[in-house]
Each structure stands twice: as C-alpha cells, then as structure tokens.
C-alpha positions as CSV (number, residue, x, y, z in Angstrom):
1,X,-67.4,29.9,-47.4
2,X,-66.7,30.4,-51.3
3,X,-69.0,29.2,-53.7
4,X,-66.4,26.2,-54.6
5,X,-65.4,24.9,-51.8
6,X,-68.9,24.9,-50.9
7,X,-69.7,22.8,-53.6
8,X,-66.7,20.2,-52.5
9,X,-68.0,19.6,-49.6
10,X,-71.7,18.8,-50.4
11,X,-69.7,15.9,-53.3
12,X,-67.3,14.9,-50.4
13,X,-70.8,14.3,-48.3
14,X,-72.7,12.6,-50.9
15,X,-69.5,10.6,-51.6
16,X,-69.0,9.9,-48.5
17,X,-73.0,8.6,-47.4
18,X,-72.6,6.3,-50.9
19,X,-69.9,4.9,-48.7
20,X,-71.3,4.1,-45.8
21,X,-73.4,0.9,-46.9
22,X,-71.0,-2.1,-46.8
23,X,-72.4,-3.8,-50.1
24,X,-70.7,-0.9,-51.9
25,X,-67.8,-0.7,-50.5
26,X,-67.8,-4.7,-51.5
27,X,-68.5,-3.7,-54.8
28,X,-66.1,-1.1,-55.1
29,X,-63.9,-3.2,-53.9
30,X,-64.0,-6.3,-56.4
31,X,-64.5,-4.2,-59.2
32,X,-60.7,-2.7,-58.9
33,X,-60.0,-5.5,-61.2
34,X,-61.8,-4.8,-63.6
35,X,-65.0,-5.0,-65.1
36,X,-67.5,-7.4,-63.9
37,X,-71.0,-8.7,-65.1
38,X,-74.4,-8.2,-62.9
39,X,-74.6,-12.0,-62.4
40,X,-71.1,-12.1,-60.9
41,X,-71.3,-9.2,-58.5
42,X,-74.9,-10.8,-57.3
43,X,-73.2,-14.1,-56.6
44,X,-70.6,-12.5,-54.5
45,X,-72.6,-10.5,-52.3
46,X,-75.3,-12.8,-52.2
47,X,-78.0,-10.6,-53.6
48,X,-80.7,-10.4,-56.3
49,X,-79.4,-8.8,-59.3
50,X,-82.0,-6.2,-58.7
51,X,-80.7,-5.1,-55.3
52,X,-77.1,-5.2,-56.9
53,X,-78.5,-3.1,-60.0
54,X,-79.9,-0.7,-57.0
55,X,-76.2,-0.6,-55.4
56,X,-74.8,0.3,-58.6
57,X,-77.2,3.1,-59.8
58,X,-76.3,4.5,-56.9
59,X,-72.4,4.1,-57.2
60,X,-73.0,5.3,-60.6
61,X,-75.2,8.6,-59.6
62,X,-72.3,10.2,-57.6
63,X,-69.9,8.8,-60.9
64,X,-68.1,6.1,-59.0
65,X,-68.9,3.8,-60.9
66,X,-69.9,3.0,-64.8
67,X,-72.7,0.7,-66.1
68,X,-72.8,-1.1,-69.4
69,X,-75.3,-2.5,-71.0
70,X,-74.2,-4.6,-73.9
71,X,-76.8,-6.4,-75.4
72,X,-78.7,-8.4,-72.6
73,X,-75.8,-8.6,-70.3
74,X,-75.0,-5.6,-67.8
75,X,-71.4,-5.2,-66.5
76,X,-70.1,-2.3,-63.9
77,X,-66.8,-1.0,-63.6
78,X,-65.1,1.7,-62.1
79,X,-65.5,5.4,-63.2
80,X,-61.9,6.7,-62.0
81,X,-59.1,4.1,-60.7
82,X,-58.4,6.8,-58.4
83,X,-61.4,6.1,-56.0
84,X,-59.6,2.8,-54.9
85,X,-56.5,4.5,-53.7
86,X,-58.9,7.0,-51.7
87,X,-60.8,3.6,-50.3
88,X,-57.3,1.9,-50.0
89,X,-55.7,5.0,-47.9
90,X,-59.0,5.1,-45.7
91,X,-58.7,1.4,-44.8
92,X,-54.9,2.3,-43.7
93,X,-55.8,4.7,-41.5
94,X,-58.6,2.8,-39.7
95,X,-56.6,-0.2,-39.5
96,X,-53.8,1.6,-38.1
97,X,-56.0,3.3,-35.4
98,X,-57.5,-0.5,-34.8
99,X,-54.1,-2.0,-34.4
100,X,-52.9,0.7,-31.8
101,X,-55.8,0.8,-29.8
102,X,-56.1,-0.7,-26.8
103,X,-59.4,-1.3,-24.7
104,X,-61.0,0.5,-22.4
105,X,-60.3,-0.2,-19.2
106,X,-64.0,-1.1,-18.9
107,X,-64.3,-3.7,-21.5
108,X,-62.9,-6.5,-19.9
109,X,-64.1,-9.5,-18.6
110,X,-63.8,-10.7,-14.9
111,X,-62.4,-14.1,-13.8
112,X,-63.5,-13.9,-9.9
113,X,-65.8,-11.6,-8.3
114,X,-69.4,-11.4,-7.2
115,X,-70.3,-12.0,-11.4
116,X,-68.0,-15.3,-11.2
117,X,-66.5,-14.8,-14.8
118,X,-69.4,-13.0,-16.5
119,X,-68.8,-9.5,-18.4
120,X,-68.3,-7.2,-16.0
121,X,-71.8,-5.7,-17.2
122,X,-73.6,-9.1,-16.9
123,X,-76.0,-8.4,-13.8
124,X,-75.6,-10.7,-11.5
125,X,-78.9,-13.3,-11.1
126,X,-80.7,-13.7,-7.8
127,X,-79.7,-17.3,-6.1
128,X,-76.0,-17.2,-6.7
C-alpha cells in the first residue's frame, strides 16, 4: 500500500473510533448549529462539564471539533461543516438498511406452544 493511502486509512480509523461513543456523536450533532458553551452541551447530555471537556478534547485531537476559551467561558464548535454531511450520509444509510430489514425468522415471539406466549428462547419452567 502507498505511503498515502496508508496514512488515510489510519485518520479514517481514528476518525472512525472518535465515533463510536454516542456522547460524541450527540455532540457533534448539536453543535451543527453552531457554537455552543461548556455549560450548555453538559446540560444536554447530562454530564459534568469535565466529562464533556473530556468528549471534546477528544473531538478536538482528531480536528473535529474547535475549543474556545474566551475569558472564563469555554465554547466548542465544529472544525469543518463537512463532518456533518459525512455523519448525516452515515445515518441515511443505516436507517435505510433498518427500514428494509426484516427479522429473523428466529426473533419472534410465540402465541401457543409448550412456552405459552413467552420468547421463543424463554426456557420453559418446571410445573407448567
């Protein structure tokens, strides 16, 4: 593999693992209007402004996102607009895939039979 697409790969993979914790996607996601303070990105996920702060040196090691600190006050906003089309195409795709799937013919749940409505994984219990 070339040197550069080498080097693609390990940014799409670090990218890409920044992305896989749900709080940053969260933040990511309510920052694609704009800037927003410390205090109002830990009142919407519900954390400490320190575990926020965490999320968003992180976000802002793999330049997703930028960190201001004017004065006492510390906002976060995005780095490149472009990152929300990216998360906005990925939820597409996975919602598309959701929508058209259909489930296994194992997952369902049984209305008669020796489990008498359980899941069709419930063991039965011993006396019924």
């Amino acid at each position: 593999m070339r040197p550069q697409a080498e080097e693609m790969h390990q940014l799409y993979t670090q990218v890409c693992s920044v992305l896989a914790d749900p709080r940053r996607l969260v933040i990511l996601n309510a920052l694609r209007r704009g800037r927003l303070s410390l205090a109002r990105l830990s009142a919407l996920l519900e954390l400490s402004p320190a575990e926020v702060l965490e999320h968003l040196a992180v976000l802002e090691r793999r330049f997703l996102v930028v960190v201001e600190r004017p004065g006492a006050e510390v906002y976060g906003r995005l780095s490149q607009p472009a990152i929300i089309r990216a998360l906005d195409v990925m939820r597409d795709v996975l919602a598309e895939k959701t929508a058209r799937r259909t489930p296994p013919p194992w997952a369902h749940r049984e209305t008669s039979g020796p489990n008498g409505g359980q899941d069709a994984f419930t063991p039965r219990r011993e006396g019924r």
